[in-house]
TIMARVEX-381567 format. One record per residue (C-alpha): residue in three letters; z, y, x; residue number from 1. Coordinates in nm, 3 decimals, decimal comma. Example, Ala and Ser with C-alpha at 12.3 -4.5 7.8 and 13.67 -1.06 7.14 Angstrom:
<sites>
+-----+---------+---------+---------+-----+
|   r |       Z |       Y |       X |   k |
+-----+---------+---------+---------+-----+
| ALA |   0,780 |  -0,450 |   1,230 |   1 |
| SER |   0,714 |  -0,106 |   1,367 |   2 |
+-----+---------+---------+---------+-----+
</sites>
This chain:
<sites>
+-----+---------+---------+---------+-----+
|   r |       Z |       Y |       X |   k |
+-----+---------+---------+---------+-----+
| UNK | -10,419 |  -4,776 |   0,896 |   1 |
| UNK | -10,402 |  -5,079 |   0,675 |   2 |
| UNK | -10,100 |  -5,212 |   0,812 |   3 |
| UNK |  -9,843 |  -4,873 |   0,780 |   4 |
| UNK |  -9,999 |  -4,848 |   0,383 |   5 |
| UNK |  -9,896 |  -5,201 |   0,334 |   6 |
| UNK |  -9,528 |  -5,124 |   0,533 |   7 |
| UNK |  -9,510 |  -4,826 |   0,349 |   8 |
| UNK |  -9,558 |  -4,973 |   0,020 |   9 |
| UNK |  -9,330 |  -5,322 |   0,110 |  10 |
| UNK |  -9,042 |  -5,016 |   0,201 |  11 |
| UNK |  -8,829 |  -4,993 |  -0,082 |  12 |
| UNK |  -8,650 |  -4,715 |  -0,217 |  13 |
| UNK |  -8,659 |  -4,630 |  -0,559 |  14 |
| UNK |  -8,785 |  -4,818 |  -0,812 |  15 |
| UNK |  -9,034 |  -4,573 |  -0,942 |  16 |
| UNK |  -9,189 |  -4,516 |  -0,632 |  17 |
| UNK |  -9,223 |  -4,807 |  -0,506 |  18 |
| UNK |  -9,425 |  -4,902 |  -0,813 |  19 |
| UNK |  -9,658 |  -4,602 |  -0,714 |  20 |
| UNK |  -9,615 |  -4,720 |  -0,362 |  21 |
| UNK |  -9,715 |  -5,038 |  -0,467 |  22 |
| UNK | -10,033 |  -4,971 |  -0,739 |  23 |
| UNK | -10,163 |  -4,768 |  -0,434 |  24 |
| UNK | -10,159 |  -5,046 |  -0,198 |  25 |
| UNK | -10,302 |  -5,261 |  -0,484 |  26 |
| UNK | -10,623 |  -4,987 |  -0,496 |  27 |
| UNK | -10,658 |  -5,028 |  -0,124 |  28 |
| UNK | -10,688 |  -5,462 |  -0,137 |  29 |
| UNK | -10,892 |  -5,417 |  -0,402 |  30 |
| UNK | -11,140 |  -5,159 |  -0,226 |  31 |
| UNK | -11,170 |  -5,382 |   0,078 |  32 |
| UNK | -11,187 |  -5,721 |  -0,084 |  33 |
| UNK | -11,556 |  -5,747 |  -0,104 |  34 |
| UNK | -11,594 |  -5,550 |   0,231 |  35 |
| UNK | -11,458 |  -5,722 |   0,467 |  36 |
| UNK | -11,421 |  -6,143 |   0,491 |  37 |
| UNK | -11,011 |  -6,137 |   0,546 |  38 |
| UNK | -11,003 |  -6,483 |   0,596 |  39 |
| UNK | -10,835 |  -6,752 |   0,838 |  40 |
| UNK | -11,164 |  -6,762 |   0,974 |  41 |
| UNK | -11,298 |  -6,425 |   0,991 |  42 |
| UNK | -11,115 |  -6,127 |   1,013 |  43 |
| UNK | -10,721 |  -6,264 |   1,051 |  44 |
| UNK | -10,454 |  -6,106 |   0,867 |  45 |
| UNK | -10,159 |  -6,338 |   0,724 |  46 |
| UNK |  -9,948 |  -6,206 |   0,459 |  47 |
| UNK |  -9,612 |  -6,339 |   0,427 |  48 |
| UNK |  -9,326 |  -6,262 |   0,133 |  49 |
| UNK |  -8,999 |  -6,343 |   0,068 |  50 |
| UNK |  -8,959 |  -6,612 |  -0,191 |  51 |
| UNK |  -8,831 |  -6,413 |  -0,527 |  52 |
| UNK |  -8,695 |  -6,799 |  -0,652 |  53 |
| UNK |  -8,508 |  -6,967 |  -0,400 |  54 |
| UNK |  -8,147 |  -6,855 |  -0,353 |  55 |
| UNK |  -8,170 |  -6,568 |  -0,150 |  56 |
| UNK |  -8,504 |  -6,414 |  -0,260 |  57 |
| UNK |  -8,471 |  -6,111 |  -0,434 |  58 |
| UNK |  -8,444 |  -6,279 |  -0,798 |  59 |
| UNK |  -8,148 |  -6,492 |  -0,759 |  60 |
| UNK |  -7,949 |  -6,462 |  -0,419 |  61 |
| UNK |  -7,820 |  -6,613 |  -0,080 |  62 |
| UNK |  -8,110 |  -6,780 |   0,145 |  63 |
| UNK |  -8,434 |  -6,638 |   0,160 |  64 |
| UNK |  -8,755 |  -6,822 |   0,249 |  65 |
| UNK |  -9,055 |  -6,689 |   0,369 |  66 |
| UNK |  -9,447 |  -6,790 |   0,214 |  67 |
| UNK |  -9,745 |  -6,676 |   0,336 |  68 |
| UNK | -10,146 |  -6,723 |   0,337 |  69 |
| UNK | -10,432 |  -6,572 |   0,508 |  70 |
| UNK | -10,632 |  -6,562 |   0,182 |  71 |
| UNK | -10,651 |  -6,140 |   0,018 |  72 |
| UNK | -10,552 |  -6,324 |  -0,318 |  73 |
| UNK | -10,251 |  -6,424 |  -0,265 |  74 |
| UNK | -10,179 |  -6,120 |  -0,107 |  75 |
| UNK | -10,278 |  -5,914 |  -0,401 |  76 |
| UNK | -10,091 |  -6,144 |  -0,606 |  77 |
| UNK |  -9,801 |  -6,081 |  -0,480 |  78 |
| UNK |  -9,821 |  -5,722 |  -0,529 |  79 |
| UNK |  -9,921 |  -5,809 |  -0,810 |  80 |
| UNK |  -9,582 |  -5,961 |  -0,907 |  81 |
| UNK |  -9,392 |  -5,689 |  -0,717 |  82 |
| UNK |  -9,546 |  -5,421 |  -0,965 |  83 |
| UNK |  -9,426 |  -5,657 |  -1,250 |  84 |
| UNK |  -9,088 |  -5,662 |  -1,100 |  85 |
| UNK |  -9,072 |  -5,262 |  -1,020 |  86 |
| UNK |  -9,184 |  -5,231 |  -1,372 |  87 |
| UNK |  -8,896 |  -5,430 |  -1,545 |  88 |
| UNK |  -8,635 |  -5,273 |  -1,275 |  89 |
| UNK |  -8,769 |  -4,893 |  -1,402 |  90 |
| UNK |  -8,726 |  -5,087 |  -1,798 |  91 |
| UNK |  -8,377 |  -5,172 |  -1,706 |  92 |
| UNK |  -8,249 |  -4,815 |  -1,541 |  93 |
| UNK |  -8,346 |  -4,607 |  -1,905 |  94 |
| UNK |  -8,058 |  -4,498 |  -2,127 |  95 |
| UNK |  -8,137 |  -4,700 |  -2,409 |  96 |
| UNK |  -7,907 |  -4,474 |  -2,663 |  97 |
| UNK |  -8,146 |  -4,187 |  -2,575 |  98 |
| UNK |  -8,471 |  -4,249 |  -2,793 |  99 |
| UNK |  -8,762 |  -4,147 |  -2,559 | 100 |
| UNK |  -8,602 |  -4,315 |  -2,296 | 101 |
| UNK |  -8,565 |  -4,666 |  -2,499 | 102 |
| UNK |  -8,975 |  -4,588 |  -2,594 | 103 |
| UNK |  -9,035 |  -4,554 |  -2,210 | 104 |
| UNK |  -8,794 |  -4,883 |  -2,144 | 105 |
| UNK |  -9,012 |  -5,055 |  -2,388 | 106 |
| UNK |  -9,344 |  -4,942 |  -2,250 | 107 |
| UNK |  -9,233 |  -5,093 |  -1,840 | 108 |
| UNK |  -9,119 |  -5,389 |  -2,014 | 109 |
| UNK |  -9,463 |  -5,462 |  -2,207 | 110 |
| UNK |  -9,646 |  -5,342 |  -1,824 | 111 |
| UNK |  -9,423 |  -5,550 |  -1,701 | 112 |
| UNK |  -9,529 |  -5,842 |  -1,873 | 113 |
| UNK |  -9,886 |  -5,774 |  -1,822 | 114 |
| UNK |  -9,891 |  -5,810 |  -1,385 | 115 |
| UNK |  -9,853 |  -6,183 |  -1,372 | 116 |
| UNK | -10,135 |  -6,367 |  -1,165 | 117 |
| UNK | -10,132 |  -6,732 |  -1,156 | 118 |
| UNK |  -9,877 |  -6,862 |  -0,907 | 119 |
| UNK |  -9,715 |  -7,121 |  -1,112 | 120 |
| UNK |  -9,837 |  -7,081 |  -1,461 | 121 |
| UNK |  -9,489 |  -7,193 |  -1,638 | 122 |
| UNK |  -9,315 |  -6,949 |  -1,447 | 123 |
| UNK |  -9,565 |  -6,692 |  -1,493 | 124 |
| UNK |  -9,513 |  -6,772 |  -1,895 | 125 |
| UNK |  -9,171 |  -6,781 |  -1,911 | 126 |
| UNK |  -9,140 |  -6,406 |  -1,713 | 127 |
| UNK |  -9,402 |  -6,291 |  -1,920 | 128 |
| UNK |  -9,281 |  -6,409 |  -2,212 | 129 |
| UNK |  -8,887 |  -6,265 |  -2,145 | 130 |
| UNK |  -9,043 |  -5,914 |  -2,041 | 131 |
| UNK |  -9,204 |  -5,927 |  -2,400 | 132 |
| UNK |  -8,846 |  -6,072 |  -2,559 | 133 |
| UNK |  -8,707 |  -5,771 |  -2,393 | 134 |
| UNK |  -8,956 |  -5,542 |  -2,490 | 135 |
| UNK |  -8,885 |  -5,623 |  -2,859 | 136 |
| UNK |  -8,483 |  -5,640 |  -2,853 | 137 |
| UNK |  -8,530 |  -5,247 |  -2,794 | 138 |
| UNK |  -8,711 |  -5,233 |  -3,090 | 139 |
| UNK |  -8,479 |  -5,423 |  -3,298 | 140 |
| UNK |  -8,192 |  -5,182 |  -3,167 | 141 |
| UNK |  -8,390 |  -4,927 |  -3,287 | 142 |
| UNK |  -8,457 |  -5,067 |  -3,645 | 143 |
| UNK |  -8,126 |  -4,964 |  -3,835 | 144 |
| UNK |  -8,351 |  -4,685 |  -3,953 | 145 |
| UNK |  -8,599 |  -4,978 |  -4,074 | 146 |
| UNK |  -8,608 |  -5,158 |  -4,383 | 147 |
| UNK |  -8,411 |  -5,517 |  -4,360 | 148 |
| UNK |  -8,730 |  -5,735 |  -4,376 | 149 |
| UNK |  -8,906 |  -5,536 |  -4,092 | 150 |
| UNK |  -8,604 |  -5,522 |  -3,914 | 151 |
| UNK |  -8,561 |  -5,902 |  -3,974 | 152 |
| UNK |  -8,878 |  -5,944 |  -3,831 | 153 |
| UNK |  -8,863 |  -5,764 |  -3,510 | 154 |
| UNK |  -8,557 |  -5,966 |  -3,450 | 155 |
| UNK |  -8,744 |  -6,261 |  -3,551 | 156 |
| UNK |  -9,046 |  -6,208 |  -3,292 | 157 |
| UNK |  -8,775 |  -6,130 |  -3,024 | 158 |
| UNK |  -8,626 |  -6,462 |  -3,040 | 159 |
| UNK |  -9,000 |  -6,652 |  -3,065 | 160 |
| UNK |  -9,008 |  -6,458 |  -2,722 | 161 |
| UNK |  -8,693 |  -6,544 |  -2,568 | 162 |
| UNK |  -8,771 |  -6,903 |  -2,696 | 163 |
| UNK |  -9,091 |  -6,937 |  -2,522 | 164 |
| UNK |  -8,917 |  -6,776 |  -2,198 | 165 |
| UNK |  -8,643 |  -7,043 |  -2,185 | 166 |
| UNK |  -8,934 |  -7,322 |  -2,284 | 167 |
| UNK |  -9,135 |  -7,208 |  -2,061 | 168 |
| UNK |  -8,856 |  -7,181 |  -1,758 | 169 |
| UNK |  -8,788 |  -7,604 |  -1,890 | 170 |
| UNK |  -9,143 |  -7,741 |  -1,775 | 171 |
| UNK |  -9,114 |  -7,958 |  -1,487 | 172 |
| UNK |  -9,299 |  -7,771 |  -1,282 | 173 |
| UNK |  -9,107 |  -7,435 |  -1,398 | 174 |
| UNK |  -8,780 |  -7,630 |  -1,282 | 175 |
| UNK |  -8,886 |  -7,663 |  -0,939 | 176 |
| UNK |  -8,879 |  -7,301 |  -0,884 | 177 |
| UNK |  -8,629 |  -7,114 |  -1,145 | 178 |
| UNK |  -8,298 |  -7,204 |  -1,108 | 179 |
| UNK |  -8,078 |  -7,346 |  -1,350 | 180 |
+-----+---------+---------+---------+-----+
</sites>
């Protein structure tokens, strides 16, 4: 039933399938979430997750903290996230030296940066924004066989993105959750 797909796709094991795992689960919320009132109310299911920002949660290390709501949105936003996070994890594990592989590391990284719901809209930006930072360093390490302006450029647009990451990740509200 509903419960062993969502325990199936929360069980991790590689990164690849748990982002198939994952989008699966994602079909599934989706299907029912005009079907059937999953609220407090109604029909009760609460959906907790680990905090990914607090020491401990699967971002930064140590003590984890657990979040939760009743509501189907913020459990499909949270999958959401987890899809974003698989992707960027599948981005990370390519051989960059090899060319298809640094064309599939750059095509996680922009998916990557496209799963972000609003939680915390700073912190939302500033992931986004380093997904698309990384995204575009691969390019530049691929532009030796570019001409020096385009090249220049590439490099140019990854540091606008890498900029708006770390100015994003400064907003008060931002600082609250990411680390320093």
């Amino acid at each position: 039933g509903f419960n062993s797909l969502r325990a199936e796709a929360l069980l991790r094991s590689n990164y690849k399938d748990d982002c198939s795992k994952l989008l699966r689960y994602y079909d599934q919320l989706n299907a029912i979430e005009h079907k059937l009132p999953i609220t407090e109310n109604q029909i009760r299911i609460y959906f907790k997750w680990q905090d990914a920002f607090v020491s401990g949660g699967s971002l930064f290390g140590s003590k984890q903290k657990t979040n939760g709501s009743w509501k189907l949105s913020y459990e499909k936003a949270c999958v959401l996230f987890n899809i974003g996070h698989a992707y960027s994890e599948l981005a990370l594990a390519q051989n960059l030296s090899i060319d298809e592989q640094m064309k599939i590391a750059l095509r996680y990284f922009q998916l990557s940066s496209d799963l972000s719901v609003d939680f915390e809209p700073a912190v939302l930006a500033s992931i986004s924004w380093l997904m698309l930072a990384q995204a575009a360093e691969l390019i530049y390490m691929k532009s030796a066989s570019f001409k020096d302006e385009v090249a220049a450029k590439v490099a140019a647009h990854a540091a606008d993105c890498y900029k708006e990451a770390y100015t994003s990740a400064k907003t008060e509200s931002a600082k609250k959750i990411i680390p320093e």
